[in-house]
C-alpha positions in Angstrom: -2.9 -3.3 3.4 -1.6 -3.9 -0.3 2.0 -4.0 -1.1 2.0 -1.3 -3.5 3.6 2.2 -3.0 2.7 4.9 -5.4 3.5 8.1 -4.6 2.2 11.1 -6.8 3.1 14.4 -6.6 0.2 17.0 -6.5 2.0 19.9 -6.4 5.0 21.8 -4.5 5.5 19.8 -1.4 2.6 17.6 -1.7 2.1 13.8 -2.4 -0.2 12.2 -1.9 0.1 8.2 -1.0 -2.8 5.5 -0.7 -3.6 4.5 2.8 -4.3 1.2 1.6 -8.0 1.4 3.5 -10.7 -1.0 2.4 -9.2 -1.1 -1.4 -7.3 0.6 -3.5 -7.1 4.3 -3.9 -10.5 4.5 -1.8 -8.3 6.9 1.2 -5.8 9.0 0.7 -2.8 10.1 3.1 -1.4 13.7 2.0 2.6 14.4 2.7 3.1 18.6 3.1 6.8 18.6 2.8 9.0 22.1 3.8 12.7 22.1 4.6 13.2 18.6 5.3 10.2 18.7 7.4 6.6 16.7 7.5 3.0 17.6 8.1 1.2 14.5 7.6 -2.6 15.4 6.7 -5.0 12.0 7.6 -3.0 8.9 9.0 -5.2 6.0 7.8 -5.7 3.2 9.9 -2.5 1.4 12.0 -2.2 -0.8 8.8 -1.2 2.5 6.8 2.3 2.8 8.4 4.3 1.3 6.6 3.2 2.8 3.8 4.1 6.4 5.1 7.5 5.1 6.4 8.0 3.8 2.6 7.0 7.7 1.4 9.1 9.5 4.1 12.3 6.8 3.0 11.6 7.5 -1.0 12.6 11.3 0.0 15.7 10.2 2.7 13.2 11.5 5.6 12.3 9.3 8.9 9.3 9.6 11.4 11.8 11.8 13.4 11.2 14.4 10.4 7.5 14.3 10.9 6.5 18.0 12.8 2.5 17.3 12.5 0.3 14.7 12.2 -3.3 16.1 11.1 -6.4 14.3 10.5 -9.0 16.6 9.1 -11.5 14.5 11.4 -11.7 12.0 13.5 -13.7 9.2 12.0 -12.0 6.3 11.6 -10.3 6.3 8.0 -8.4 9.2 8.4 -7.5 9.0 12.3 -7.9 5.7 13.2 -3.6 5.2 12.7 -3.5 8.6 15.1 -2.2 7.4 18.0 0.8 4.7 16.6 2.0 7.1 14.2 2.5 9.9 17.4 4.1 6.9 18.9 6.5 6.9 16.3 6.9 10.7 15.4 8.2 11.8 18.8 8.8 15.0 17.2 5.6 15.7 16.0 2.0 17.4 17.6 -1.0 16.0 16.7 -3.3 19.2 15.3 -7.2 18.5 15.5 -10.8 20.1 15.6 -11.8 20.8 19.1 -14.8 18.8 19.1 -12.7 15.7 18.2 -9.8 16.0 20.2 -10.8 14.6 23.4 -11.6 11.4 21.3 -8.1 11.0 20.5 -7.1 11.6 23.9 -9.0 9.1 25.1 -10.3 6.7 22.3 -12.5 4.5 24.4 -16.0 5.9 22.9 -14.5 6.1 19.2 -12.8 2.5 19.7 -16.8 1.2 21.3 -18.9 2.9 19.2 -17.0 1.6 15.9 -16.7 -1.9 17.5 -20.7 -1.7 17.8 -21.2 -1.4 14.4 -18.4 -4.1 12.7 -17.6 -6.2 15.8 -14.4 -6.8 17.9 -13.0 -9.0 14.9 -13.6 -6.8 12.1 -12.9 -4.0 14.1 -8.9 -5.2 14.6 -9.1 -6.4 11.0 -9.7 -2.5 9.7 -8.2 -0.2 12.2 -6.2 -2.4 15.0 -6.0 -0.8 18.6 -6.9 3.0 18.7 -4.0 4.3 20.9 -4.3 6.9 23.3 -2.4 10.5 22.5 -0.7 12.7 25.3 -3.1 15.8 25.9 0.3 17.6 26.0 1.4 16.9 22.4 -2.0 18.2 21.0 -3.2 21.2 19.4 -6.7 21.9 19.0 -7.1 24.0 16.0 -10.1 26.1 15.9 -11.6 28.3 13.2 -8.8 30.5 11.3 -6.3 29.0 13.3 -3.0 29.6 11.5 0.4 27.2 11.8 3.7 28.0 10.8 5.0 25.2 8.8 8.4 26.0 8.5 7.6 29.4 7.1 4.7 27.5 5.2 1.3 28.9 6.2 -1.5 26.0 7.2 -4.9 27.7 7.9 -7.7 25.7 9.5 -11.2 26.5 8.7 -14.3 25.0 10.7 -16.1 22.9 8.1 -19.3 21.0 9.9 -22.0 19.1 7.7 -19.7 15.9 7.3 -19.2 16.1 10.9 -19.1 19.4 13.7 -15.5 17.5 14.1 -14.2 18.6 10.8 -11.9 21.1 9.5 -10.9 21.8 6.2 -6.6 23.2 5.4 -5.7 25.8 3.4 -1.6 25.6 2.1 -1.8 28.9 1.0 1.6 28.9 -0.8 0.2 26.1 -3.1 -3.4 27.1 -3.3 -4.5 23.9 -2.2 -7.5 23.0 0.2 -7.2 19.7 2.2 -10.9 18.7 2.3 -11.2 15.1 4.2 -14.7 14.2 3.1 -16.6 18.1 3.2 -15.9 18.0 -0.4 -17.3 14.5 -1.2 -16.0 12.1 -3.2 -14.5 11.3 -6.6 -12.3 8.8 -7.5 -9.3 9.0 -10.5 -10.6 5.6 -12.1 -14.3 7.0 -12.8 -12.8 10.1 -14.5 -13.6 9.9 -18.2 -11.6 12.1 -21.1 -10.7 14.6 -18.5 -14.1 15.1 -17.3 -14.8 13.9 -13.2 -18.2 12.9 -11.1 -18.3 13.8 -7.5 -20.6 12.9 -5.2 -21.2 13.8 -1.2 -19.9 11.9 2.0 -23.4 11.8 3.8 -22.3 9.0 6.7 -23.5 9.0 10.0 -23.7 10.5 12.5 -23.8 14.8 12.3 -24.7 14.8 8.7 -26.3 18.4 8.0 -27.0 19.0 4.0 -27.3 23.4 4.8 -24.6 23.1 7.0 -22.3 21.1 4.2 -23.1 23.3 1.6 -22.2 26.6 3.3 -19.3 24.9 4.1 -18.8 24.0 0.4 -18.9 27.7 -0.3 -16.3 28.8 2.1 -14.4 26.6 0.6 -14.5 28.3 -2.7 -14.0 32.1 -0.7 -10.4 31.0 -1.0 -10.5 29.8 -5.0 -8.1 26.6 -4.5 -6.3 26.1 -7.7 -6.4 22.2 -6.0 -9.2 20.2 -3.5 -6.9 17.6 -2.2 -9.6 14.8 -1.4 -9.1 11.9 1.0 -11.4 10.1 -0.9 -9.3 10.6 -3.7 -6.7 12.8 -4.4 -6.6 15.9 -5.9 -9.0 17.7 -8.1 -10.0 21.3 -9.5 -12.9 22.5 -8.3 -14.2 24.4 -11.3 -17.7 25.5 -11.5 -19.6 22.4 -12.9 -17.8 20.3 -10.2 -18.7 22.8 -7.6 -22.7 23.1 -8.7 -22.7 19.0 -9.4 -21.5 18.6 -5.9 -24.3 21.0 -4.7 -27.2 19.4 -6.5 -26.1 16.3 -5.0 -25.9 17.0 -1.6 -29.8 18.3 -2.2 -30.8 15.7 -3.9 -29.9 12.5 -1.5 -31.5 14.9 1.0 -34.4 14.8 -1.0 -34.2 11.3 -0.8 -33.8 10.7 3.1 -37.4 12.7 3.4 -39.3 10.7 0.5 -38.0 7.7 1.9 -36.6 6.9 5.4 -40.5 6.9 6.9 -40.8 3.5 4.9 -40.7 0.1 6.0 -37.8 -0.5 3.9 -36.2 2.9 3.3 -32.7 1.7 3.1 -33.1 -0.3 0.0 -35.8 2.6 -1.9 -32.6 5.2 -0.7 -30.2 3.3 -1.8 -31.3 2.2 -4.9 -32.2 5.8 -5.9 -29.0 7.5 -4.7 -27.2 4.7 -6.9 -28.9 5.0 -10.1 -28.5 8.8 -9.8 -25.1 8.6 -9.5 -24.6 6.2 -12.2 -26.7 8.4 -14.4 -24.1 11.3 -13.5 -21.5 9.3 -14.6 -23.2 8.0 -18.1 -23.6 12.3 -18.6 -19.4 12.0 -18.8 -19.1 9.5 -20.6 -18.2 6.6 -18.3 -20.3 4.0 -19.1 -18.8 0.6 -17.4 -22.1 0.5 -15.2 -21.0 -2.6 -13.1 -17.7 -0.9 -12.2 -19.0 2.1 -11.2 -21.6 0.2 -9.1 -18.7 -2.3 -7.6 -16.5 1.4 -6.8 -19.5 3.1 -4.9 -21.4 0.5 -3.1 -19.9 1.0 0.5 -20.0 4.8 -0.5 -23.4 4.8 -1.1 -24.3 2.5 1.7 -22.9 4.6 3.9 -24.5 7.6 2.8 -28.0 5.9 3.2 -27.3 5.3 6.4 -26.1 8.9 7.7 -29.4 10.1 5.5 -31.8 7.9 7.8 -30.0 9.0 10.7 -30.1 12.6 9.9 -33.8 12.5 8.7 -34.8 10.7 12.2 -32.8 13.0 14.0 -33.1 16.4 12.5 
């Protein structure tokens, strides 16, 4: 976690803080403030705490003010600090996607299957321990589920092709869309003369390019004024972002079916889905190649993998 505490106001109600996750501004934590009261939209990992406990302070609010805690999913960067921060909001209900809530219940198959892939040391180095929630202080929060906020409405919309766990959360009073990762990726420090790249959150394991893409579009039925990213912060989702997102999700699918039958279809996919998105960001004018390269790597490691996945499995 890095000592530093920015918190920036997106719009009416709305900061957004860095969860201090793998480096800086790579995950974002999103405060919904209304009458003194806190939804909290993705938690980070246990490490993120004291961060949010720094942004509740800057505004002379405590954990006892929190009334939600809502990650738009439950993989591990933006739930994985779930079940301490419901330790410490006793006030608050945890709202999540029916498919993911039992793992937050009971985090034994997130906290093995995570451990499977860094290792038990790693594992506690990212996230800590995964902390059980009480089934009583959770709300599942299926399609078009509406909560009253303190008069503020929160609408949840089913959003699969990231993940069949994910939902997407419309503040209809700000026009502003909570994404998590449906609406990919773009971070402030690639942005060039006003101009942004975005690229699609492909990871594994439910992956589903037609499924992401109609869930793109509903997205745009509500015409957000804001995308509030967790990977990172907000953005406007005008028409070229919208159609480069698009192209992209089709195009690292291409990539998965020219590929992942090859001997060594990680490094051909990854290569590929690298240059193309460094090519993107040459087209706006960002040309500090080796940066970009440094910012994405994980990203599009990541991706690869959910693409090999997905094409082996689809």
């Amino acid at each position: 976690m890095n000592n530093r505490l920015d918190v920036i106001n997106v719009a009416e109600g709305i900061d957004v803080i860095d969860s201090g996750y793998y480096s800086r501004d790579f995950a974002a934590i999103y405060l919904l403030r209304q009458n003194n009261k806190v939804a909290i939209i993705e938690t980070g990992t246990n490490y993120s705490i004291p961060a949010i406990e720094s942004a509740l302070i800057k505004y002379g609010l405590s954990f006892s003010d929190v009334s939600y805690v809502i990650p738009t999913h439950v993989h591990l960067d933006h739930a994985g600090g779930a079940g301490e921060l419901m330790r410490r909001c006793v006030n608050a209900r945890l709202v999540v996607h029916p498919r993911g809530a039992r793992h937050l219940i009971d985090p034994s198959k997130l906290t093995a299957g995570a451990m499977a892939v860094y290792g038990e040391k790693k594992f506690k180095e990212y996230y800590g321990e995964i902390i059980p929630i009480d089934v009583a202080r959770v709300i599942e929060a299926a399609d078009n589920f509406v909560l009253d906020f303190q008069g503020r409405e929160l609408k949840f919309i089913d959003t699969p092709g990231h993940a069949r766990h994910h939902f997407c959360v419309w503040d209809k009073s700000t026009k502003s869309m909570f994404t998590g990762d449906t609406f990919g990726i773009s971070y402030r420090d690639l942005d060039h003369q006003g101009d942004i790249y975005i690229l699609p959150s492909t990871s594994p394991v439910q992956f589903d390019p037609e499924a992401l893409i109609q869930s793109i579009n509903r997205i745009m039925e509500f015409k957000p004024e804001r995308v509030c990213l967790t990977h990172f912060s907000a953005i406007k989702p005008d028409t070229k972002v919208v159609n480069q997102l698009i192209e992209s999700v089709r195009f690292v699918s291409d990539l998965a079916i020219k590929h992942a039958d090859k001997d060594d279809a990680e490094s051909f996919i990854y290569k590929d889905m690298m240059n193309y998105f460094l090519k993107g960001l040459n087209e706006i004018g960002f040309r500090n190649n080796k940066f970009a390269e440094d910012r994405l790597s994980l990203d599009v490691q990541i991706n690869t993998q959910g693409l090999i996945y997905w094409h082996k499995n689809s």
